[in-house]
Structure formats: C-alpha cells, structure tokens
C-alpha positions in Angstrom: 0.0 0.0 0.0 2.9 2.6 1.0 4.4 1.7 -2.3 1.8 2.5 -4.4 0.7 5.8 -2.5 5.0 6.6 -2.9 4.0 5.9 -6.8 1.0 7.7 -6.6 2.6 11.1 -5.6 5.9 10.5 -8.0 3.2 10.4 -10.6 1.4 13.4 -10.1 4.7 14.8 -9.1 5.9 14.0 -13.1 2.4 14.9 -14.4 3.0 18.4 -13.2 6.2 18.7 -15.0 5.0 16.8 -18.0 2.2 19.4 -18.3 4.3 22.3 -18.5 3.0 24.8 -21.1 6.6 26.0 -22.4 10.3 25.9 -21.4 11.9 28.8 -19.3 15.1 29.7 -19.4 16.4 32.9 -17.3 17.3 34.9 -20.4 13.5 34.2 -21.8 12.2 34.9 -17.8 14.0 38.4 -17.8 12.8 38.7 -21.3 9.2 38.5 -20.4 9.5 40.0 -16.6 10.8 43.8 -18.3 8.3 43.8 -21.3 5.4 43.3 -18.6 6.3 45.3 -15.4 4.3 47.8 -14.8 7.1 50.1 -12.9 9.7 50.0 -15.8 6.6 51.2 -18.5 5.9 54.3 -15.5 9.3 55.0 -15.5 9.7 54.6 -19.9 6.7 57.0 -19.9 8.4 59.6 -17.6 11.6 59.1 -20.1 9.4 60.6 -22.9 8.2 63.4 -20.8 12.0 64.5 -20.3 12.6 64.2 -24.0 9.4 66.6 -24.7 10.5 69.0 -22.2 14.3 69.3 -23.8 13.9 71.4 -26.4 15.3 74.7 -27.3 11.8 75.9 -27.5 11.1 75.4 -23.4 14.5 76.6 -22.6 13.9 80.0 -24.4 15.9 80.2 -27.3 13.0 81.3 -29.6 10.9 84.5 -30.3 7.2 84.5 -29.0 5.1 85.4 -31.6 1.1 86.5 -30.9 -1.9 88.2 -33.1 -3.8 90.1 -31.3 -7.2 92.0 -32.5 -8.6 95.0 -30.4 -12.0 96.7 -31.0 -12.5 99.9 -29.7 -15.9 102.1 -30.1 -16.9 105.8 -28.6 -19.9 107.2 -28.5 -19.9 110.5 -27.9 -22.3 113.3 -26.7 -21.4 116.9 -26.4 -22.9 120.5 -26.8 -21.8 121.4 -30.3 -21.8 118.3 -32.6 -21.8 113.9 -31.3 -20.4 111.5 -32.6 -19.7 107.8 -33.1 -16.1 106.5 -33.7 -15.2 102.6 -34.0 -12.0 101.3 -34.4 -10.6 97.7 -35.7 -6.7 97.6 -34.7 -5.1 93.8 -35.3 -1.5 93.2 -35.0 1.0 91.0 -34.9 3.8 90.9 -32.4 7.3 89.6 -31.7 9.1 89.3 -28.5 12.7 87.9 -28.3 15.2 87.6 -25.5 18.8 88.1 -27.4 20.4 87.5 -23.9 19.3 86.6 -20.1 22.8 86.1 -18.6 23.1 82.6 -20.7 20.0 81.4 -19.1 19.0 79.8 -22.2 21.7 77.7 -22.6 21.7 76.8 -19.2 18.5 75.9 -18.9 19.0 73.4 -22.1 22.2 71.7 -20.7 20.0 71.6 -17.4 17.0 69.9 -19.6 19.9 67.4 -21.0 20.4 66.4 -17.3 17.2 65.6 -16.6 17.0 63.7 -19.6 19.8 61.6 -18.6 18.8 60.9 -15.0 15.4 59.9 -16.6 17.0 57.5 -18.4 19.4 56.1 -15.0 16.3 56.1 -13.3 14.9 53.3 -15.7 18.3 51.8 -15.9 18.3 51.4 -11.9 14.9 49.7 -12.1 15.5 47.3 -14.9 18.9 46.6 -12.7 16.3 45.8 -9.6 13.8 43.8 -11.7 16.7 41.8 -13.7 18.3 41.1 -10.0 14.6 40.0 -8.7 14.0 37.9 -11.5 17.2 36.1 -10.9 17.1 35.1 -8.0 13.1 34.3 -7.9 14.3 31.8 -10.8 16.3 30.1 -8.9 14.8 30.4 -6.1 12.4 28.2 -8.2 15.2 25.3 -9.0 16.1 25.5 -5.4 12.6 24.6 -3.9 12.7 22.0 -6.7 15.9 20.5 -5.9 14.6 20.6 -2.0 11.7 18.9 -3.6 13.7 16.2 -5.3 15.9 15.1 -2.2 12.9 14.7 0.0 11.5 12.5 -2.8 14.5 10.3 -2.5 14.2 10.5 1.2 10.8 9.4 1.1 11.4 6.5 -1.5 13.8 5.1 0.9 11.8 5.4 3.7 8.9 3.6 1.9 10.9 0.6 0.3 12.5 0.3 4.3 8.7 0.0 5.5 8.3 -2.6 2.9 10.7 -4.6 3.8 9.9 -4.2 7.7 6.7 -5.5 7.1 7.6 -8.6 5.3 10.3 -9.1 7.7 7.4 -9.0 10.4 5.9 -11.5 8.5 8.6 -14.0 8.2 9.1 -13.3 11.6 12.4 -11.5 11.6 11.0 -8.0 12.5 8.6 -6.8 15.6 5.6 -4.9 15.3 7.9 -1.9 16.8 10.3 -2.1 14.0 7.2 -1.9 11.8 6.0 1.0 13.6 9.4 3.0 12.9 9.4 2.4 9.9 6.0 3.3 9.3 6.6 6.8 11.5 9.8 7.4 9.4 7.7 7.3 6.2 5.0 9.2 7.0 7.0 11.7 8.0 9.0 12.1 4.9 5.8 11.8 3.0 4.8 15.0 5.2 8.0 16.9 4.2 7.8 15.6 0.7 4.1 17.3 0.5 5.1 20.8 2.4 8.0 21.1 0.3 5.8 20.6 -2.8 3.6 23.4 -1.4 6.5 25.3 -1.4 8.1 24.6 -4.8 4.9 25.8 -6.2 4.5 28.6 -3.9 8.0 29.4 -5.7 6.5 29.4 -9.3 3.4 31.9 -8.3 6.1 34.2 -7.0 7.9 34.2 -10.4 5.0 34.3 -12.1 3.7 37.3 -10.1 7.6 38.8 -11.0 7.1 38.1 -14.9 3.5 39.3 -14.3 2.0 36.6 -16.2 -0.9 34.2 -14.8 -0.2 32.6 -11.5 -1.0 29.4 -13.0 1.7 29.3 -15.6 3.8 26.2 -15.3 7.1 25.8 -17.3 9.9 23.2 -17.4 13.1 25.1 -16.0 15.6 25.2 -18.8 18.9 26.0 -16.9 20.7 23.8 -14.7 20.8 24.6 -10.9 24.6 25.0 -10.6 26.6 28.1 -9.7 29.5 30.2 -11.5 32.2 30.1 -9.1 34.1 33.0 -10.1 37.0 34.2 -9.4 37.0 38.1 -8.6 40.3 40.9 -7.5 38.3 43.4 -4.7 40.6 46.2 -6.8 38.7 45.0 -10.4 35.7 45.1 -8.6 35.6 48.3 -6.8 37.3 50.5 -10.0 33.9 48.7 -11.7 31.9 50.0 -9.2 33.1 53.3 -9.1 32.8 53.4 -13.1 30.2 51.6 -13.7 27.5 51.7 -11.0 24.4 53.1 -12.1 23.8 54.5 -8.4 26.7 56.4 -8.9 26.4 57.8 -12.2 22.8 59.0 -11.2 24.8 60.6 -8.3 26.9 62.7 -10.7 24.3 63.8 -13.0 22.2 65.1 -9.7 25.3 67.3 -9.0 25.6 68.4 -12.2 21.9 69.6 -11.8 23.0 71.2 -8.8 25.7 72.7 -10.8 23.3 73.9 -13.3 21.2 75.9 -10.4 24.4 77.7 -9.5 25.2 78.6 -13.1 21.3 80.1 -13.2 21.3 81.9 -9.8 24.4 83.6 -11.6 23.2 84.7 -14.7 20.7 86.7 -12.5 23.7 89.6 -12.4 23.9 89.9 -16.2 21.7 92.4 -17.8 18.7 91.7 -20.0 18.5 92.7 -23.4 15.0 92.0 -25.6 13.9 92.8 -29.2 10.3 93.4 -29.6 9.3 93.9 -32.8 6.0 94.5 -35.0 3.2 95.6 -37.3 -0.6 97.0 -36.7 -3.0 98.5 -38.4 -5.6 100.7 -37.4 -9.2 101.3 -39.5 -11.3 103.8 -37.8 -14.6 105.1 -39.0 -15.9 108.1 -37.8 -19.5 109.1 -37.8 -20.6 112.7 -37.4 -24.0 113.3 -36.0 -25.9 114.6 -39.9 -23.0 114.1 -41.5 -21.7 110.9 -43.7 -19.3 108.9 -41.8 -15.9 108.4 -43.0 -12.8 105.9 -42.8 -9.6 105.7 -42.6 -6.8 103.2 -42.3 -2.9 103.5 -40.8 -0.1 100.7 -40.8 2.7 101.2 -37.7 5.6 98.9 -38.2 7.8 98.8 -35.1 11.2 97.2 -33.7 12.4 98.3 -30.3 15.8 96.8 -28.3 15.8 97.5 -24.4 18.5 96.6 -21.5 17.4 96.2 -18.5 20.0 95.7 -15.6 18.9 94.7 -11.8 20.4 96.9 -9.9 19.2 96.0 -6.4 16.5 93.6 -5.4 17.3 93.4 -1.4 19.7 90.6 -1.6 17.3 88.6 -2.9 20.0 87.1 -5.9 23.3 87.2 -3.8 20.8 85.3 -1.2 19.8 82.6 -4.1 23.5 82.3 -5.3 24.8 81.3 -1.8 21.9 79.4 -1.6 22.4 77.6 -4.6 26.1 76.8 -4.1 25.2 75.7 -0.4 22.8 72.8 -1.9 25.8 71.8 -4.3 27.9 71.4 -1.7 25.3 69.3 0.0 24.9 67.2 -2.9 28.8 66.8 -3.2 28.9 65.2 0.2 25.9 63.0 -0.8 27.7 61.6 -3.5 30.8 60.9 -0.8 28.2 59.2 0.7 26.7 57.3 -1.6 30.3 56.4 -2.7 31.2 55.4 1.3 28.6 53.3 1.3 28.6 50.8 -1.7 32.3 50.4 -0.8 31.1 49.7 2.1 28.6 47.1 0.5 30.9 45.9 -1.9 33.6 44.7 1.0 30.8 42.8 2.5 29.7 41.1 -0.3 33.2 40.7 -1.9 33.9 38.4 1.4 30.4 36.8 1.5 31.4 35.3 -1.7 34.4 34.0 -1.0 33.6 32.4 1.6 30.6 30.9 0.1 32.7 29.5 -2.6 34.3 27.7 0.0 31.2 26.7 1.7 30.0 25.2 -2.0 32.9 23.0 -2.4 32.7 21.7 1.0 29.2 20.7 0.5 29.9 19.2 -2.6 32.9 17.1 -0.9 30.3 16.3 1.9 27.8 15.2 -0.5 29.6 12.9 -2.0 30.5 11.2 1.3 27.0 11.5 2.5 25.8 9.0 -0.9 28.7 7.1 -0.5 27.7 6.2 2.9 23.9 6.6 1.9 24.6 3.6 -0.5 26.6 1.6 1.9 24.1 1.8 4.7 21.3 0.5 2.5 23.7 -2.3 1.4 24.2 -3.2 4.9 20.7 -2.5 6.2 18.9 -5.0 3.6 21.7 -7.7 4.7 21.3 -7.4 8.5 24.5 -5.5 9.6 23.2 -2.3 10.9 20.0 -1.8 12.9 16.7 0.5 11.5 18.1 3.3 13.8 21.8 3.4 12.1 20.3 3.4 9.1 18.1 6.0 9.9 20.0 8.1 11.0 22.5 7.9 7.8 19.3 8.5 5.8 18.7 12.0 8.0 22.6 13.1 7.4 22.6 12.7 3.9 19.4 14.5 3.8 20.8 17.7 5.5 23.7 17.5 3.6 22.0 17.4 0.4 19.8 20.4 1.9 22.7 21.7 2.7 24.8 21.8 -0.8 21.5 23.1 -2.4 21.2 26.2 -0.4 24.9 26.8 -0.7 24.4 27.0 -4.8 21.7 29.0 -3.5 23.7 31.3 -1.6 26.5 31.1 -4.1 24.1 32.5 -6.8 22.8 35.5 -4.9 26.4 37.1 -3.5 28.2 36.5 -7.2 24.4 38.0 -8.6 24.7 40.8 -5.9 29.2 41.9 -7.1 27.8 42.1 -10.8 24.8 44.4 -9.8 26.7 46.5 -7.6 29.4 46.9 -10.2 27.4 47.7 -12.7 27.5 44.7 -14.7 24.0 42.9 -14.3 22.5 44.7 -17.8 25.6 43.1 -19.8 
C-alpha cells in the first residue's frame, strides 16, 4: 500500500512537470518580466516626458510670436456736434530675448540632465527587476531541488517500510520495527508534500515577477549549478566606481546642482530684448448729420531694451549662496553614496568567497554522505546495521544534500549581488 501511495505522488509529481506549457530559461524569464512590469513602463513614460521637455523651444531660445485684434468704439455726446467713432486695430507681435545672462543655454544643458537621469532612473529599475527575477528563478530550482531530495528520502523510507513489514511477516521484525518504519515514512511523506507546497509557492512568486498568470507552469531550462568565479576586490571596486548606475545617477544630480548655481548667476547679467511688430488701425468716424468716413494706418515697429537689476534686497546674492550651499550638500551625498557601496561591496566581496568555499565543502560532503547513503542500504537489507543506524544515515545525507542546495543558492545570490553592484547585471 505505501508503495503505491509513494508511486501515486511520484506520478502526479511527473504529471505536473509533464504538463508544463513552455520551457523557461532565465534569459527568456528576464525577457518577459521587463516587457510586462508595470514600474519600468511608469518610468519609460516619464523618459518621454523628459525628451518633450528638452527642447530649445522650453529653454527659451526662440521668439514668442502673438496676433492680437482689439476693438475699440466711442460714442460721444457733447454741446456742439456727437459722434460715433469705432475702431478695428489687429497686429502681430514679436518678443525675443537676445540674452538673459546665458539662461538659455543653461536651462537646455539643465533639460539634458534631466534627460539623462530619466534615463538612469529606468536603468536602476530594470537593474532591480533583472536582479529579482534572478534570484526568484532560482529560487524556483532550489525549492525543486529541495523537492527532489525529499522524494528520494521518502522513497527510501517507503521501500524500508516494505521490507519491515515482510520481515514482520517471516518473523524476523517486531511490530515496533514496523511501527518505525512506518513513523519514518510518513514523516518524509509530510516533508515531501510541504515542500511541494513550497516549490509551487515558488513558481506563483515568479509568475507574479514576470506578471503573467499565477497558474503558468514551465519546465526550467537551466541547470541549478553556480559560476564560481573568481574576482580581484581592486577590479571590482574600479567597476563600481565606473560603472554603477547609483553612482552615475549621483553625478548627473550634482551636475543639476551645478546647473542651479550657473542660473542663480546669470541673474547679475543684464537683460536685453527685441520686440518687434506691425498694426494696423481702421477707424470710422460718424458725425451726428453728417456721412461717416474711414480711414486706415499701418505702424511697423522694432524696439531693443537693456534692462539691468540693480538692487532687489539681496534677494540674488541670497539665491546664489543658496544655490552653491545645496551643491555642496549634494557633493557630500555623492561621498556618501560612494562610502557606502564600498562599504557594501567589501561585504559582499567576502560573502562570496567564503561561500565558494562553503559550496565545495558541500559538494565534498555530498559525495561522502551518498557514498555512505549507498553503503548503509547495502548493509541494512543484509542485517549489519540496525533500523536506527540506518536512519539516521538517511537523516545526514538528507541535510547534507539540503545543505549543498542552499549553498548554490547562496552562491548565486552574492556573485548575482558583485555584478549588480558593479554595474554589470545589464551586460
């Protein structure tokens, strides 16, 4: 009966798999997690509003040019003689600032900025969404490989009960060594069954990532084995300090900063504007008995003016020191920013290492654990250790196959966590 129930679950276990609508391999996950996040098309959208706003046009570098139409009409009455007079006067008008101090230009190289922080902005999240994906697809593999080990566990455990309960009735095993046995395999079957829960608790959350249906299933394309890399902290942190994305967002917010400075300074240059047009004036003019007459002028016009600021109260020097105060504060943010993913980088730099070590260990130790896994069963089904040894060898090599899964695990998410920081996860 345990046998078949064992069989039972291995073959819904391999209907699952067997039903899998596609194959999914990390590239193709990534692939389909950035076309559908709803954060990255936000932050695409805000890219194209920074693209509309840098133009010459909204920094200031062109005329402004209106038509305007006025209507004007007087009745008058007086003692010797009233009258009417209406008036028609259109125009058309040009205003230009020839110079503010450089503002325009300013104000475009500022609009550049902007621009290109727009653009980091959506580079920072695909970083955090490529990163996420990552490690929620292995995360995946991992809960399967868990998955897979407490199968094995659990086959053992069931073909020990088996042969207990034949033993018991030939008469060379007791009703406690049946109960053992039995206790042994149904609570492998109950970690077998928890751990399923969780493997496809594992596939929702990736789902949820890729934001597709929570009821996609896939066959996992790539293998569940780490890149054990070898990396220099001094390659790594020139990396980071070229190539981080953080960073670079860092320097473009000072130069934005830098930009502010430059305007709050062009405040002390004069002003000089061209306003130039044409307008036209028809006027008819009715006298009370009389016929009413019209006439019609044309005024063309071009006028230049300077205008210099003399004094204001302060109010510029005030918004220059100002200006240059809040660069400075964003200098020492950067120095901060910069502190701190060293910081971060040293951290990780060591984590890996030393779970690179901690992977080959668990290797080595697996391979002792199913050499003595193998050994055991050998000397179990021939009568030379107890049900308790052999137990007991079946729990080690249990944790240490637990145990060299999460360390691939592990290894995958420090050497995942150096290539983000250094800027490296988008190549």
């Amino acid at each position: 009966m345990i046998r078949k129930v064992s069989l039972f679950i291995v073959f819904i276990l391999c209907c699952q798999f067997g039903q899998a609508q596609e194959e999914l391999s990390l590239s193709k996950a990534i692939e389909v997690g950035l076309e559908n996040n709803y954060q990255l098309k936000i932050f695409r959208k805000s890219e194209e509003v920074s693209d509309l706003n840098n133009s010459w046009g909204n920094a200031g570098r062109y005329p402004s040019v209106a038509f305007n139409l006025a209507s004007r009409n007087i009745i008058d009455y007086n003692e010797t003689q009233d009258f009417s007079r209406n008036s028609l006067i259109p125009s058309l008008d040009v205003n230009w600032t020839l110079f503010d101090g450089f503002a325009v230009q300013i104000r475009k190289d500022k609009f550049d900025d902007l621009a290109q922080l727009s653009k980091g902005n959506t580079v920072i999240a695909v970083e955090n969404k490529i990163e996420l994906i990552i490690l929620s697809y292995y995360k995946v593999l991992l809960e399967k490989e868990r998955m897979e080990v407490n199968q094995k566990i659990m086959q053992l455990s069931s073909d020990r009960y088996e042969k207990v309960k034949v033993g018991k009735e030939l008469g060379s095993s007791v009703t406690f060594d049946v109960l053992q046995a039995q206790n042994a395999w149904l609570q492998d079957r109950s970690s077998f069954l928890i751990q399923k829960v969780n493997f496809n608790n594992a596939v929702r959350d990736l789902n949820f990532l890729l934001g597709v249906k929570e009821s996609e299933t896939y066959t996992f394309a790539d293998e569940f084995l780490p890149v054990s890399e070898e990396f220099q902290m001094g390659t790594l942190m020139d990396k980071m300090l070229s190539d981080n994305n953080t960073l670079k967002n860092r320097y473009i917010q000072e130069m934005l900063l830098k930009r502010d400075v430059d305007m709050a300074r062009s405040n002390f240059y004069p002003q000089v504007s061209l306003g130039a047009g044409v307008q036209e004036n028809s006027t008819r003019l009715k006298l009370d008995g009389l016929p009413s007459s019209t006439t019609d002028s044309h005024n063309f016009y071009a006028n230049v003016s300077l205008s210099f600021l003399i004094f204001n109260g302060n109010s510029n020097r005030r918004a220059m020191q100002i200006a240059k105060i809040q660069e400075e504060i964003g200098q020492v943010e950067t120095e901060d920013v910069k502190h701190t993913l060293t910081n971060i980088l040293a951290q990780q730099f060591e984590l890996y290492e030393v779970r690179r070590e901690l992977y080959d260990l668990a290797e080595e130790n697996l391979a002792a654990a199913e050499l003595n896994l193998t050994i055991s069963k050998d000397k179990f089904e021939s009568g030379s250790i107890n049900s308790f040894n052999y137990r007991d060898i079946q729990i080690t090599y249990q944790n240490v196959a637990l145990a060299r899964v999460n360390a691939i695990f592990n290894l995958i998410q420090s050497r995942t966590a150096l290539v983000r920081i250094t800027g490296g996860i988008l190549k």
